[in-house]
C-alpha positions in Angstrom: 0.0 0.0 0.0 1.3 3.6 -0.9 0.5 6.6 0.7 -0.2 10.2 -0.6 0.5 13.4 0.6 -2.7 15.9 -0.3 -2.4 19.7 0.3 -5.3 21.9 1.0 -4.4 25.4 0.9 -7.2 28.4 1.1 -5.7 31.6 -0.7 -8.2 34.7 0.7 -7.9 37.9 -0.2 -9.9 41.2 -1.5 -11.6 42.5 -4.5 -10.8 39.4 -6.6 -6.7 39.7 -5.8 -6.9 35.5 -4.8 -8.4 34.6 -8.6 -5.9 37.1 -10.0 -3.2 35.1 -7.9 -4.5 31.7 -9.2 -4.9 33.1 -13.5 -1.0 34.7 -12.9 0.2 31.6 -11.6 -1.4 29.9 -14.5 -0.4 32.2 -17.1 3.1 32.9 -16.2 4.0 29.3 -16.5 4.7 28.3 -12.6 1.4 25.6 -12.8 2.7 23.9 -15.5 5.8 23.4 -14.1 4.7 22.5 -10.9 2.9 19.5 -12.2 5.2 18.4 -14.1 7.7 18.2 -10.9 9.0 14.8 -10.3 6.4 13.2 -7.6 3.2 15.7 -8.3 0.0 13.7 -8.7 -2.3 17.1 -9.2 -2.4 20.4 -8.7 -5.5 22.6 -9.5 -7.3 25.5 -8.2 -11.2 25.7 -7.3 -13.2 28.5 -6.5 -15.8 28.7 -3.6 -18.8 29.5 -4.9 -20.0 31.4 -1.2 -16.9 32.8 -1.5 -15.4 34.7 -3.9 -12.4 36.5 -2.2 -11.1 32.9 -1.4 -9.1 30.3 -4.1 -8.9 26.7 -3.1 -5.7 24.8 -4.2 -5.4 21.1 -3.8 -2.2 19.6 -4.6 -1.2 15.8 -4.1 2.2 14.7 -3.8 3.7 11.2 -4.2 5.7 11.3 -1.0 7.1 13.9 1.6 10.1 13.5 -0.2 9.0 15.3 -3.7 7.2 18.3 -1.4 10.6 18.5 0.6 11.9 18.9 -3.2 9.5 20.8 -4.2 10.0 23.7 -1.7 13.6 23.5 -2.5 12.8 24.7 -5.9 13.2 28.3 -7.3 9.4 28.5 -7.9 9.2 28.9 -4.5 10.5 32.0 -4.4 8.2 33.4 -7.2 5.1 32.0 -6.2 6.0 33.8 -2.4 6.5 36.8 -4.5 3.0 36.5 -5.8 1.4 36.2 -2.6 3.3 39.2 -1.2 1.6 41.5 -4.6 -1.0 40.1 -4.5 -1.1 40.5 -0.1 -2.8 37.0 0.3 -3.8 35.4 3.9 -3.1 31.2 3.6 -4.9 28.6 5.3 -3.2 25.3 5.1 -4.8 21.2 5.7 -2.5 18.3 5.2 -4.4 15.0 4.3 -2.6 11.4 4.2 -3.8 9.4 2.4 -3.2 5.5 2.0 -4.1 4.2 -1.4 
């Protein structure tokens, strides 16, 4: 049996700055290569529909091993950049979960 690592994190911000977040992250590439990082099983965002100043993203690792990679990365740094312009609040659940 393998286990998963899943990542619930809840971007919230105002007038529409956490969607803007989420399409920049998308359009400037980072998604992309986030998924295609050695170990990611998914990685999308989802919008709330009571709440539109908040951006869901679920991301599932393999192991912690390719997160601990992951956040060794230089996307790091950007997408912290990009919650910083966008002045974003983060709310963070951690699911294991044995296939």
């Amino acid at each position: 049996m393998s286990e998963t690592i899943t990542i619930h994190i809840f971007y919230t911000g105002q007038n529409g700055s956490a969607r803007a977040f989420a399409d920049e992250m998308t359009a400037s590439g980072l998604v992309a290569r986030i998924r295609a990082e050695e170990g990611n099983l998914g990685y999308a965002y989802y919008y709330p529909a009571e709440d539109p100043e908040t951006v869901l993203l679920i991301d599932r690792w393999r192991d912690q091993g390719a997160i601990d990679a992951h956040h060794k990365s230089e996307m790091m740094s950007a997408i912290a950049e990009l919650r910083k312009k966008y002045h974003l609040k983060m709310r963070v659940e951690r699911f294991h979960n044995a296939d």
